[in-house]
Each structure stands twice: as C-alpha cells, then as structure tokens.
C-alpha positions as CSV (number, residue, x, y, z in Angstrom):
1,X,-32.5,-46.4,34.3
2,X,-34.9,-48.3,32.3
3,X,-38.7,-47.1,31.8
4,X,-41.6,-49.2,30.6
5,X,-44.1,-46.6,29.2
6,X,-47.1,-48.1,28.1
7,X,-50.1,-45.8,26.5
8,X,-53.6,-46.3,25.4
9,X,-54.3,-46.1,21.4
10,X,-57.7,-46.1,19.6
11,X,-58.9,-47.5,16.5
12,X,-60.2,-46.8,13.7
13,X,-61.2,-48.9,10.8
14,X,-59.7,-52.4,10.9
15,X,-56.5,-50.9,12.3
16,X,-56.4,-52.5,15.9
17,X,-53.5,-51.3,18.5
18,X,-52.4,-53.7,21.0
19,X,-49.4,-52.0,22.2
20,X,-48.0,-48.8,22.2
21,X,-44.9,-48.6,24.2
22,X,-41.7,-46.5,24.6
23,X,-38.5,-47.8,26.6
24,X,-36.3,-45.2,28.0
25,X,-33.3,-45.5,28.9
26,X,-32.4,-42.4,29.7
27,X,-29.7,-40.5,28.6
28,X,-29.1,-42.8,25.7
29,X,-31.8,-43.9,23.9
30,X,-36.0,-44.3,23.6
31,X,-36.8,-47.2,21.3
32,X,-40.9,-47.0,20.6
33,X,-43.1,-50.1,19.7
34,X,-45.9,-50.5,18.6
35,X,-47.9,-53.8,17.7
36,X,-51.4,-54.4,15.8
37,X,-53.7,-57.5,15.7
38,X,-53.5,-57.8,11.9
39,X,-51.2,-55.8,10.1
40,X,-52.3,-56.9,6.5
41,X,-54.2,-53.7,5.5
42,X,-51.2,-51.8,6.6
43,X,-49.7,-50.1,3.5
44,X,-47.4,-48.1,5.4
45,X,-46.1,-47.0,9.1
46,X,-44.7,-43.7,10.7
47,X,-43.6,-42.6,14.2
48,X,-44.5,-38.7,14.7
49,X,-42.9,-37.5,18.0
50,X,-41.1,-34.5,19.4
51,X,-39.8,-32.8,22.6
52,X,-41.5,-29.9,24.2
53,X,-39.6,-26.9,23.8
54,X,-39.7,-23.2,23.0
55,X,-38.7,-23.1,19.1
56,X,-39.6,-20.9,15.7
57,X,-40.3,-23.9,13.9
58,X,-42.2,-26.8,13.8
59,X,-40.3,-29.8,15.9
60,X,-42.0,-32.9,14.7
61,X,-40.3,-35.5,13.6
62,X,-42.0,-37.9,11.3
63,X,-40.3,-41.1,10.7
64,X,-41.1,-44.1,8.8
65,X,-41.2,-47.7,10.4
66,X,-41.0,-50.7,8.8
67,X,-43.2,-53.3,9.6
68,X,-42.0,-56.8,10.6
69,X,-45.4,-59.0,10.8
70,X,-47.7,-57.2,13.1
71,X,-44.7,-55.0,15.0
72,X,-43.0,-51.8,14.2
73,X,-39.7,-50.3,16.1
74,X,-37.5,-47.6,15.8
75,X,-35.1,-46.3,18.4
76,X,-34.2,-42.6,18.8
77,X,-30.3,-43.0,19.5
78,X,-29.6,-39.7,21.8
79,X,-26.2,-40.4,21.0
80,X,-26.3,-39.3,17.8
81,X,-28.5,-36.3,18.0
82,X,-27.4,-35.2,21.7
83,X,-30.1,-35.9,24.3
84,X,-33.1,-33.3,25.9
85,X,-32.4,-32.9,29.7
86,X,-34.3,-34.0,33.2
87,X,-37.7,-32.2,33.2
88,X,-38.0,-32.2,29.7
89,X,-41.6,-33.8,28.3
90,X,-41.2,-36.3,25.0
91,X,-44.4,-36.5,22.9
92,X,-45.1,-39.2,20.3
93,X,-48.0,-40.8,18.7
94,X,-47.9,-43.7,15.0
95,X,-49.5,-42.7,12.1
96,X,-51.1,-46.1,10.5
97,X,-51.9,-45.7,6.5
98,X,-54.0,-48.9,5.1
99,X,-54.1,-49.8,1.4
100,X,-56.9,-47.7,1.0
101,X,-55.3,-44.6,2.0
102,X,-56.9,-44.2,5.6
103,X,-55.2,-43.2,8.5
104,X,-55.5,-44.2,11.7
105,X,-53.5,-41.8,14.6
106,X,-53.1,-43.0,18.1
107,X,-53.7,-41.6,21.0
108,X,-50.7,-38.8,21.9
109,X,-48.5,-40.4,24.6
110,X,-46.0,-38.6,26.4
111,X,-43.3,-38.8,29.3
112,X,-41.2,-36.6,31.3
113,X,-37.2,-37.5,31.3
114,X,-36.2,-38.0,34.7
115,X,-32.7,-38.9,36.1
116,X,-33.7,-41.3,38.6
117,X,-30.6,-42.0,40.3
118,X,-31.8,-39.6,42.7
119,X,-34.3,-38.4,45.3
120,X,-35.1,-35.1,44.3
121,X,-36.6,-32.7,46.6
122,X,-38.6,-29.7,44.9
123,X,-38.8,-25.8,46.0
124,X,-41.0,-23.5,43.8
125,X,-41.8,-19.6,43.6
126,X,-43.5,-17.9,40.6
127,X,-42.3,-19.6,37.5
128,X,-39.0,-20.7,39.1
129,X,-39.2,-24.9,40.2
130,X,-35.8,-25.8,41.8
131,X,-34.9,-29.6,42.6
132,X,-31.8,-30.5,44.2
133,X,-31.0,-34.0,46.5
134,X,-28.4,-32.9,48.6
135,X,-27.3,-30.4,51.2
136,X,-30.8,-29.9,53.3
137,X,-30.3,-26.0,53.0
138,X,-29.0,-25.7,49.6
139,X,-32.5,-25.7,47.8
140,X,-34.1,-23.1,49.3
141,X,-30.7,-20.8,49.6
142,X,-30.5,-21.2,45.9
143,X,-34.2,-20.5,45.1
144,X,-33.9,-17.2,47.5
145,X,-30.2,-16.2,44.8
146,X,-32.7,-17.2,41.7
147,X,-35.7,-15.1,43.1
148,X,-33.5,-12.4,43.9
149,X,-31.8,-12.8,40.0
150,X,-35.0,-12.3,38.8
151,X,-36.3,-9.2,40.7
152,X,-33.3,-7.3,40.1
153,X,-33.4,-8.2,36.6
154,X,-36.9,-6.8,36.4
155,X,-36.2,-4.0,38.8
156,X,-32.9,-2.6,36.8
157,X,-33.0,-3.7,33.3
158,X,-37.0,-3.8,32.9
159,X,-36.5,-7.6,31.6
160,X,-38.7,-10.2,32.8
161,X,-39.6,-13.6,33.0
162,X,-42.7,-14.9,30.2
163,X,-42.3,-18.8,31.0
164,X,-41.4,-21.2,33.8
165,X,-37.9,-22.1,34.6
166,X,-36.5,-25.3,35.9
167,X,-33.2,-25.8,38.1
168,X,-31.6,-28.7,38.5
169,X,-28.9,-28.7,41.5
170,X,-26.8,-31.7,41.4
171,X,-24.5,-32.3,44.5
172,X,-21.4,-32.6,42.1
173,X,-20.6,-31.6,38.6
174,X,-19.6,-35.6,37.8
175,X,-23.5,-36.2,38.6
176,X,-24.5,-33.5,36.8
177,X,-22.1,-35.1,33.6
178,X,-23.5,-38.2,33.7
179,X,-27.4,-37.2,32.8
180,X,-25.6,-35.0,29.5
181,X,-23.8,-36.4,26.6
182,X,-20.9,-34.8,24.3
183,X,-20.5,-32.3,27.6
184,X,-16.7,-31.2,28.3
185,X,-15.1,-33.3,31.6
186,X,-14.1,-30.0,33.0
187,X,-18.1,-28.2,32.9
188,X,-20.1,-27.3,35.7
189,X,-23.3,-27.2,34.3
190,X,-25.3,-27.0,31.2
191,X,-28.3,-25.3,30.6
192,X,-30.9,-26.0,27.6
193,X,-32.2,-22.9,26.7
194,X,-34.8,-23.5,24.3
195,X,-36.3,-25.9,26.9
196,X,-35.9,-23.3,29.9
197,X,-33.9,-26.1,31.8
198,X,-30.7,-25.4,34.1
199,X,-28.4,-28.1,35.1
200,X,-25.6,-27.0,37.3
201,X,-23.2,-29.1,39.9
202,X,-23.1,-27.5,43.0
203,X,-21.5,-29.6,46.1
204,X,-23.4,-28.1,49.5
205,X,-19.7,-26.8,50.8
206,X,-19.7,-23.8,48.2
207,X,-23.3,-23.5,47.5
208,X,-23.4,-20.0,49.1
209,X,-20.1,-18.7,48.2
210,X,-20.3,-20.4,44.4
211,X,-23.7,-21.6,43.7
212,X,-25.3,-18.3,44.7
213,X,-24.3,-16.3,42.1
214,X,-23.7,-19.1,39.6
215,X,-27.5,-19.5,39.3
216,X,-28.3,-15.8,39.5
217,X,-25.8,-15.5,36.2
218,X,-27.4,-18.5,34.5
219,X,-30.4,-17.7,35.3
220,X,-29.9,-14.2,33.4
221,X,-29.0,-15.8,30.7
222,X,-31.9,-18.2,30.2
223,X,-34.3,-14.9,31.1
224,X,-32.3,-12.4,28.3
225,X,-33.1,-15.2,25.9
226,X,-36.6,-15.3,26.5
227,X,-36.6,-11.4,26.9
228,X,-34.8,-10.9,23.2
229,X,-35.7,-14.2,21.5
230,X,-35.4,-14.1,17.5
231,X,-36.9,-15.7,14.8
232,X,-35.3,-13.7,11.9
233,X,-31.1,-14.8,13.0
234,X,-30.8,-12.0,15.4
235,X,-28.3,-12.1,18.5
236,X,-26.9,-10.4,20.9
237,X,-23.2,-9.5,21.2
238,X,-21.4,-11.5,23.8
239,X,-20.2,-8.3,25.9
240,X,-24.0,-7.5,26.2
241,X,-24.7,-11.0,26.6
242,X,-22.2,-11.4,29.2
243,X,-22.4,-8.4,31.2
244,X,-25.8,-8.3,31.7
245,X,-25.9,-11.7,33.0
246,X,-22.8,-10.9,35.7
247,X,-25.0,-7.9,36.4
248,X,-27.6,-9.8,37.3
249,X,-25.3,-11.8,39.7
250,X,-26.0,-8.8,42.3
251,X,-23.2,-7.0,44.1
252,X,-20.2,-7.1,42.5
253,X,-17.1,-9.5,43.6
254,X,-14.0,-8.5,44.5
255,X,-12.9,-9.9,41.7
256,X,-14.6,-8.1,39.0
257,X,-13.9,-4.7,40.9
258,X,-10.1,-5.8,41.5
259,X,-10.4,-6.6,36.9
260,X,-12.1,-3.3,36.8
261,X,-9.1,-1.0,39.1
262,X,-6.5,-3.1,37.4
263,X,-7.5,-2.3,33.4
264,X,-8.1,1.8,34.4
265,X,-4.7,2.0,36.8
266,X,-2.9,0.0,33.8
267,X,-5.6,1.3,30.8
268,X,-5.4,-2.4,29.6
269,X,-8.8,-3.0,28.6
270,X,-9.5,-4.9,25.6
271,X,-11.5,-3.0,22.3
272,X,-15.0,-3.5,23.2
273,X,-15.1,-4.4,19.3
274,X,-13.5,-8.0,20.3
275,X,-15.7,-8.5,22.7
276,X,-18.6,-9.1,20.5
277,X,-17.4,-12.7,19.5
278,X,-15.8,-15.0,21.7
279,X,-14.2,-14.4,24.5
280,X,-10.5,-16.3,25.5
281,X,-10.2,-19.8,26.2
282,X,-7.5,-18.8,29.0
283,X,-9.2,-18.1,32.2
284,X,-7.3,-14.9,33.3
285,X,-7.9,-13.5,30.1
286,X,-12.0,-14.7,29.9
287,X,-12.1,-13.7,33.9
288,X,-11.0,-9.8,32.5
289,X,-13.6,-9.8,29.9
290,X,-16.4,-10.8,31.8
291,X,-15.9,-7.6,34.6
292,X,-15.0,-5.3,31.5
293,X,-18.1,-6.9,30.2
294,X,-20.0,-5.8,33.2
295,X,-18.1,-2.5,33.6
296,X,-19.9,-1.7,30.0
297,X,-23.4,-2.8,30.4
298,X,-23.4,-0.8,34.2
299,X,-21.9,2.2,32.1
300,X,-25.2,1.6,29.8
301,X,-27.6,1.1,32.4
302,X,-26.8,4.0,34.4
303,X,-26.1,6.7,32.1
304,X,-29.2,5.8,29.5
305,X,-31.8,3.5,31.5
306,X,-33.5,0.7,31.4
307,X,-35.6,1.5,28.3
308,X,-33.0,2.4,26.1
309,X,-31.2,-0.9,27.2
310,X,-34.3,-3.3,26.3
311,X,-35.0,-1.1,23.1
312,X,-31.2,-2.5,22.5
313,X,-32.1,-6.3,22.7
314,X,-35.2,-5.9,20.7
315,X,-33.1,-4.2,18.0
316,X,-30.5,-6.8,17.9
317,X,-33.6,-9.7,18.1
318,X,-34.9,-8.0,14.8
319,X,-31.5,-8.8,12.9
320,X,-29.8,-5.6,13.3
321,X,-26.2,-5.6,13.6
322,X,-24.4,-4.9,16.0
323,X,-23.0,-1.3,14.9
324,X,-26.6,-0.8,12.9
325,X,-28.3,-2.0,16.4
326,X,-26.1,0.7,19.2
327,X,-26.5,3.6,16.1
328,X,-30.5,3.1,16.1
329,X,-30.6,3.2,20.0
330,X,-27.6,5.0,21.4
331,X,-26.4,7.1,18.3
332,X,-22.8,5.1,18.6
333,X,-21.5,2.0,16.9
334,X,-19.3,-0.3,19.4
335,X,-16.5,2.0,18.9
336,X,-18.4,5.3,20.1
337,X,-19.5,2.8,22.9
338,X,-16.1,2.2,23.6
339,X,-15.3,5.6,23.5
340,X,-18.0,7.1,25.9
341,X,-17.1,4.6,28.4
342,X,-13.9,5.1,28.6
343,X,-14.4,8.9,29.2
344,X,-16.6,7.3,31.9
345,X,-13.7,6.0,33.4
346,X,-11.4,9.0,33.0
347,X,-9.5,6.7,30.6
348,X,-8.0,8.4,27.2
349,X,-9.8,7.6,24.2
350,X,-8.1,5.0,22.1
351,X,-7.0,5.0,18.5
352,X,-9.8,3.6,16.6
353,X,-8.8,2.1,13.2
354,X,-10.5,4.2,10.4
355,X,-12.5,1.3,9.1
356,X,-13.2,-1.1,11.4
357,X,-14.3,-4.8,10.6
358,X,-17.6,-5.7,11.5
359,X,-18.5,-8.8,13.3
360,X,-20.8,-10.7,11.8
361,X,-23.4,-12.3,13.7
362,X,-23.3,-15.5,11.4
363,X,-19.6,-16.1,12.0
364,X,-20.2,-16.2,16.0
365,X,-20.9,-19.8,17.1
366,X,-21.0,-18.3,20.3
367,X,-24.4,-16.6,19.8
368,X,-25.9,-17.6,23.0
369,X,-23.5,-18.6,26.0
370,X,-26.4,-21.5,26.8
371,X,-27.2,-22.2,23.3
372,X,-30.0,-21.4,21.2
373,X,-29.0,-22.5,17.9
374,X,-31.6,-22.5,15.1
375,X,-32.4,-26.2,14.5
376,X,-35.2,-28.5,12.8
377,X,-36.5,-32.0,13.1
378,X,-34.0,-34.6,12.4
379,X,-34.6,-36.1,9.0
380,X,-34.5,-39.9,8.8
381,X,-31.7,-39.6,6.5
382,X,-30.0,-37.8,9.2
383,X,-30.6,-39.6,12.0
384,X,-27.6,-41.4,11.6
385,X,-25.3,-39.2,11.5
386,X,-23.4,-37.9,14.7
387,X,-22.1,-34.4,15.2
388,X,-19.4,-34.1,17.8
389,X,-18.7,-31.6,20.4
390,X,-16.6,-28.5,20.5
391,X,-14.3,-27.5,22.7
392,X,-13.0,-24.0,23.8
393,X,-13.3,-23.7,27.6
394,X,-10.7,-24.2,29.9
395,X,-10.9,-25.5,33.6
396,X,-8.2,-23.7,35.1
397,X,-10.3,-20.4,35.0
398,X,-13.8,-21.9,35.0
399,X,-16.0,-19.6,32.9
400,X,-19.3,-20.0,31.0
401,X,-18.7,-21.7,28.4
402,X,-19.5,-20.1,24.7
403,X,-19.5,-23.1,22.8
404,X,-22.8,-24.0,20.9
405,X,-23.3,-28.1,19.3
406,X,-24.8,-27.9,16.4
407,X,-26.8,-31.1,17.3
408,X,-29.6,-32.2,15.1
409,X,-32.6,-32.1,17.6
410,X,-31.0,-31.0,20.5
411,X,-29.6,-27.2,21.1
412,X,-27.9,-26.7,24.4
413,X,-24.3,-25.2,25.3
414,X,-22.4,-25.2,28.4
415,X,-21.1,-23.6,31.6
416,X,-18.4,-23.7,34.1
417,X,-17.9,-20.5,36.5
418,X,-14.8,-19.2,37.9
419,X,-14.9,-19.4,42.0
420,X,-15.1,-16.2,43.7
C-alpha cells in the first residue's frame, strides 16, 4: 500500500521548494522529501510533523534533516515507535534556516492513514462514523449497539460523548492484525484511545451475538476516557474502569449473572481491593472479575446515582487515590465499598486486614484497558530505539486486554472479548 503524497510549498527569500512529498507505506513507514532549486544558502534543515490526536502536551516532533545537494529525507520507521491507526490524519511541514538566520516554513501538508486493502462502506449518527467491508447488515446493526452504548451511558451514568468516534469493523481479527504492529496474535481488536479510533475483528456470523456488545463495551471505554480524562497522572481503578464499561454493554449475559449467583451461593468473590490493578491473565478467573466488576459499579449506580458516580471519575481524574477518591465521594475507602456491597448481596462481611496496602496508581500499567499512556514527541535520539510489546492476555478466555506499550509516539492497548 504505497502512497505518493505530493503538497504545494511557498517561498520565501531565495529558498525555492520544488518538491514536497511523503511516501506511505502504511503500516510501516512514511519517508518525507523534500527538494529545493539551490540549496547553497541553506544553513540548516528540519522536518516538523505530528499526528492528530487528543493529548496534554504538545505532539510535534521536530527533527533535523541533513541535506545531500539540493534534497533532504528522513523516514519515520513505525516499527520502532508503533504506528497511528486507519482514520488517523498525519501533519507535517520543513522548516528551512539560511545562513542568515531566516526561515522559510512550508505550507502544512497532511494525509489520512487508510488501510486500503479494502472497500469500506461508511454509516454515521452524531459523533459516531462506523466503516466496515463485509457482511451487508453488519454496519448498520453495529452502529444501532454503538448508538444505543452511548444513550444508555448518558441516560444511567450521566457520561457523555465531547468528540467524534471512529469504528473500524474488520471481517476477521487476522485483517484487523495486519493494519497494527507489536499487537498480540490472539487480540480481537485494538482501540487508540487518545485518537478516539476503534479497531475490532468482527466476522458477520457473530456480529449480533459477539460484536453487539463488544462495541457497546469498547465503546464505553473510549467515552469514560473522554468523560474522566487527566492531565495531572490521575486514573481510574480497573473494577470501575471495567464495570462500567460491561455496564454499558446493556442487559446483562447469562454469563455475568451465572459469575454473579455462583460467587454469592459459594461467597467466592475476590477483595474488591485486588481488583484495582490488573485483573488475571486466565480467562475463567478475568471472566469472574469482570461480572463482579459490574455487580460493584450496578451496586454504586443504584444505591448513590449518577451524580455521585461522575463526581467519582472527576475525583480520580484530579489525582486522588483511589481510597482518598471513594472517602471524598462515598465516605468509604475500597474496603467500606467492599463492605456495603456485600451487605447488598446478603453476603457476610469479610475480614479486612487492619492496614491495608494501597495501590498505587503509578505501579498500574494497566491504567486504561485501551491505553492512554502519558507520552511526548519522539526525540531524534530516540527514534531509534524500539520498545517491544507486553503480553498478559490469554486467548482461551478472550477478555480486554489491560496491557499498555509504552511506545514512544504511539499510545494504544488492546482487546479481545470473551464470546457470550
């Protein structure tokens, strides 16, 4: 999937540009040329250029070029630095210094990834665009589950929507591999978060049964993050994190209610208090978290409200604590949580351990199940240098995964859900 992007560039000066290209090649690399009638004022070169994306700090990335006669190239190798998704927009423009000190900018230029190995068809409601390619039903179904995501997030948990969303439905999770690198060979979708960008597999045989509440869920999350985004380090525990989003899902499955009547007529729920990291690798065990996940945040919901539940999120977006966070809203730490809950349940209180240990946001990498990790421009220095994956899902049980990269200009995490 090669691209040829050529741009218009003005002058200024005795700084002529003749050429002012980027070649995609998409999702590998962008290499970006640029070319000059006489470079022999030219005292020095730099590429400015970043991807469009919801972030707390500045994205540019400035990087020098070295000239070689009247040309300059530099290729951004997404293989290092992870790569933005379909939909995304790149932005760049050269910054050309003569030996007198003045510079000459060009003209911005920009493109939109796409992952042309398809023909994508496009549904759209208020701030929700869906594209999907196969299955002539499976669009508009899944923009109906997304629609509905969103109205009963609004409707029930008073959190709503302040920036569009794109969905990308691919007709099998090996497509939907292909346009991601450093993704895990067992996910089922990935979403970018700080890009509001979904990408999820979804074969047409299981799009109602699967793919219905898959993107209601996934679309939660990328909604909560917009709802409770933080500047200041701030996150959200992944029981609340979790729970809303299987919440949001609609109707429970028989599934999480059979999880739910298991752990009361066995009392074998876990301590809320380890469900603020990560949750098990082992699908069984991840599958119970996520309906006793859900079994809290309903518990919250219904006995407190809706304002009380935001209030929480907005807390926890300011840098609160978890246990500083539920005292300031609730009057409870995560172990009076617990507690009330379980008297909710008819359950008998458990024996709480007189000093707990806290959970420390920072020691989480599993802040956001989709991946919002605080990141700046690459630095030249850096560009070279390539951060590998993680790995802590597991395909038997098929469950978001929440595993963040720590990639240098790209944050995303990934997802695979458990069938119903």
């Amino acid at each position: 999937m090669l691209l040829l992007l050529a741009g218009s560039a003005h002058a200024q000066t005795s700084i002529t540009v003749t050429r002012n290209e980027a070649l995609v090649d998409f999702p590998q690399s962008v290499t970006f040329q640029l070319e000059l009638v006489d470079a022999s004022d030219v005292a020095e070169v730099n590429l400015v250029y970043e991807v469009d994306r919801s972030s707390c700090l500045e994205a540019n990335t400035a990087v020098p070029v070295p000239l070689e006669g009247n040309q300059a190239e530099w290729t951004w190798e997404m293989v290092r630095s992870g790569n933005p998704p379909p939909g995304a927009t790149l932005r760049w423009a050269w910054q050309i210094t003569d030996n007198s000190g003045n510079v000459t900018t060009t003209d911005e230029q920009s493109h939109t990834f796409v992952d042309d190995r398809f023909d994508w068809q496009t549904v759209s409601a208020p701030n929700i665009r869906l594209h999907w390619y196969e299955g002539d039903e499976v669009g508009p179904m899944l923009l109906e589950a997304a629609v509905a995501g969103l109205d009963q997030l609004q409707n029930e948990m008073g959190i709503t929507l302040d920036s569009e969303v794109q969905l990308f439905i691919y007709g099998e999770s090996d497509d939907m591999r292909e346009a991601v690198l450093y993704i895990q060979e067992w996910a089922g979708g990935v979403a970018f978060t700080d890009y509001n960008i979904i990408l999820i597999g979804v074969p047409p045989r299981i799009a109602e049964s699967w793919g219905v509440p898959t993107v209601r869920h996934e679309l939660a999350h990328l909604v909560i993050g917009q709802f409770g985004r933080s500047c200041v380090g701030g996150s959200r525990p992944t029981w609340l994190e979790e729970g809303l989003a299987t919440y949001a899902e609609g109707t429970p499955s028989e599934r999480v209610l059979a999880d739910i009547a298991t752990g009361i007529e066995d009392n074998s729920f876990e301590p809320v208090r380890s469900l603020n990291g990560s949750f098990s690798a082992h699908g069984t065990e991840a599958g119970i978290a996520y309906s006793q996940s859900y079994s809290v945040v309903k518990f919250l919901l219904e006995t407190y409200g809706q304002a009380q539940l935001q209030a929480l999120i907005f807390t926890l977006a300011e840098g609160a604590g978890y246990d500083e966070a539920l005292e300031a809203v609730y009057g409870f730490n995560v172990d009076g949580l617990e507690q009330a809950w379980r008297q909710s349940l008819n359950l008998p209180a458990r024996e709480i351990p007189p000093t707990p240990t806290a959970v420390s946001a920072q020691a989480i990498p599993t802040i956001e199940p989709f991946g919002v990790p605080e990141s700046v421009p690459t630095e030249p220095a850096a560009a070279g240098t390539a951060v590998p994956p993680t790995t802590t899902g597991n395909p038997a049980g098929g469950i978001c995964n929440l595993t963040v990269f720590p990639l240098l200009l790209v944050g995303f995490g990934l997802v695979i859900r458990r069938r119903k």
